[in-house]
C-alpha positions as CSV (number, residue, x, y, z in Angstrom):
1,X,47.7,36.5,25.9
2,X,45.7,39.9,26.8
3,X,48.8,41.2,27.9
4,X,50.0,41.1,24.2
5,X,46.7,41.8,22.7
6,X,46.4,44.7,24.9
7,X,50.2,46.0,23.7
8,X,49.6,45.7,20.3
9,X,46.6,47.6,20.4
10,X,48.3,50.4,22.3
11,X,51.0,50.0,19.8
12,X,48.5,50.0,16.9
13,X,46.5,53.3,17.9
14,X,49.9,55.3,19.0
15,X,51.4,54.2,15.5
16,X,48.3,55.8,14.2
17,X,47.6,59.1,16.2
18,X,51.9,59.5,15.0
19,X,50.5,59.1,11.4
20,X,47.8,61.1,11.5
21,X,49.7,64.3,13.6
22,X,52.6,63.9,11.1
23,X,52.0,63.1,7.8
24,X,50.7,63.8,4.4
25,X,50.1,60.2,3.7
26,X,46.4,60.7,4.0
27,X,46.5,64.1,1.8
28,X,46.1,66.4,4.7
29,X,46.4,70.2,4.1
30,X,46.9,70.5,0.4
31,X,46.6,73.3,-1.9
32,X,43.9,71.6,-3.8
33,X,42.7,68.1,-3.2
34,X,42.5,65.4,-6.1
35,X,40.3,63.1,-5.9
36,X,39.9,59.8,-8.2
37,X,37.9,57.5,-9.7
38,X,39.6,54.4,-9.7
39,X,37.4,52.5,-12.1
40,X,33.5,53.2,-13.2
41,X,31.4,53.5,-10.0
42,X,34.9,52.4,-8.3
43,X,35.9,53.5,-5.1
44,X,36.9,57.3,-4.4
45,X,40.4,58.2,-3.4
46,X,42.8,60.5,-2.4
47,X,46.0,61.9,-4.7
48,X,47.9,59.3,-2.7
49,X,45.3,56.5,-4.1
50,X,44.2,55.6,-0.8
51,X,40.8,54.6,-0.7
52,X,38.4,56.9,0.8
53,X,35.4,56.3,3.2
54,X,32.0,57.6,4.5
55,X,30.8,57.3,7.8
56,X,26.6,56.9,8.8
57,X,26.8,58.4,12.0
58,X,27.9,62.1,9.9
59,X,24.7,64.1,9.2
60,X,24.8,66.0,6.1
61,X,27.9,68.4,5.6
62,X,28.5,67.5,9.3
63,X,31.6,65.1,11.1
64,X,30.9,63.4,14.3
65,X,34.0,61.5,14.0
66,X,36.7,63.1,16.3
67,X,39.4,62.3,19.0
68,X,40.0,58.8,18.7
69,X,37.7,58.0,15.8
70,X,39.7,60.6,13.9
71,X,42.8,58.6,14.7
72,X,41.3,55.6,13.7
73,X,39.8,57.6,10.4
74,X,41.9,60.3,9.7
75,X,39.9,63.0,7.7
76,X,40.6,63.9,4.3
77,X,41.7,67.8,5.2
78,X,41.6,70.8,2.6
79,X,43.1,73.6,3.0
80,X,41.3,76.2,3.8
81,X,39.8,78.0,0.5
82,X,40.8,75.2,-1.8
83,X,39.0,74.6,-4.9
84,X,36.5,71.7,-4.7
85,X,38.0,68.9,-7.0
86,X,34.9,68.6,-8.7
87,X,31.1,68.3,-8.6
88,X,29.7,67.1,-5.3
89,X,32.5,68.1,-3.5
90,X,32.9,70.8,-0.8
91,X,34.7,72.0,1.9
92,X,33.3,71.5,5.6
93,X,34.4,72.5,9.0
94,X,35.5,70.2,12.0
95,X,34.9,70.4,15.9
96,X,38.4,71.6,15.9
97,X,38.0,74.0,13.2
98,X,39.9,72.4,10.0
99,X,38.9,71.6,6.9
100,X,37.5,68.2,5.7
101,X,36.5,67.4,2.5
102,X,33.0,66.0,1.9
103,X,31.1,64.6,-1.2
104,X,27.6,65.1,-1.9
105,X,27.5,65.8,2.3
106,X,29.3,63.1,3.5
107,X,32.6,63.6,5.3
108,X,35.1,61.6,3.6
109,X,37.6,59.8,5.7
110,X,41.0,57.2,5.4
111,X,41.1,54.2,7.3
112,X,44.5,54.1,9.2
113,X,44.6,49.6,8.7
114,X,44.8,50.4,4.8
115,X,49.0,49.9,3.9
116,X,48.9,50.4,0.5
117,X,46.5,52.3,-2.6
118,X,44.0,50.1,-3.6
119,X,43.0,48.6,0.1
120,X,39.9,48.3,1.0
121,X,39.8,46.9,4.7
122,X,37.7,49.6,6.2
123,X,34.6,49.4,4.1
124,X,31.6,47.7,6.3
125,X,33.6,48.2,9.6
126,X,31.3,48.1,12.4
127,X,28.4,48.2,9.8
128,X,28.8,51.9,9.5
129,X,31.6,52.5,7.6
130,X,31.8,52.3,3.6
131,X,34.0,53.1,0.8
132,X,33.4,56.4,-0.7
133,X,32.0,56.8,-4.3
């Protein structure tokens, strides 16, 4: 039974770091970034309506999650010298030198278990993860 566990972890996290390198699922690298309201006070997300997150271990204007926690919670990237999508909003700079987009100073992030727009299933992960608003 850990044998299986332990594969479909592996299998999880490699599906994952595949997304993450490869696509623009999670509204990496675009021109200029949209970013919604889904609803009064509703959650923030990104031009693909994917709900996006905050994390409390990120000072302000400053991303501590990298390597495996950015497979697990793939940045929302800007391209470099795109406009800010509106007030609050700004462009910050990773360990590794991209571009992350934050809102009032706090990194903003995808959860990699969300399938579809409208998912929820990162916020209050590990008590320090929350939907973006």
């Amino acid at each position: 039974m850990k044998l299986i566990a332990a594969i479909t972890l592996a299998t999880f996290v490699a599906g994952c770091e595949q997304a993450y390198a490869e696509s623009s699922y999670y509204g990496t690298y675009e021109d200029d970034a949209v970013v919604t309201l889904a609803a009064a006070h509703g959650p923030l997300t990104g031009e693909n309506g994917m709900t996006l997150y905050t994390f409390d271990n990120d000072s302000d204007g400053k991303s501590v999650c990298n390597g495996d926690c950015a497979v697990n919670w793939p940045p929302y990237l800007a391209a470099e010298g795109a406009t800010a999508p509106g007030d609050g909003f700004a462009a910050i700079k990773r360990d590794d030198g991209t571009m992350q987009w934050a809102k009032d100073g706090a990194p903003l992030y995808f959860w990699a278990a969300d399938q579809a727009p409208g998912d929820t299933t990162g916020d209050g992960v590990g008590g320090v993860w929350h939907i973006a608003r």
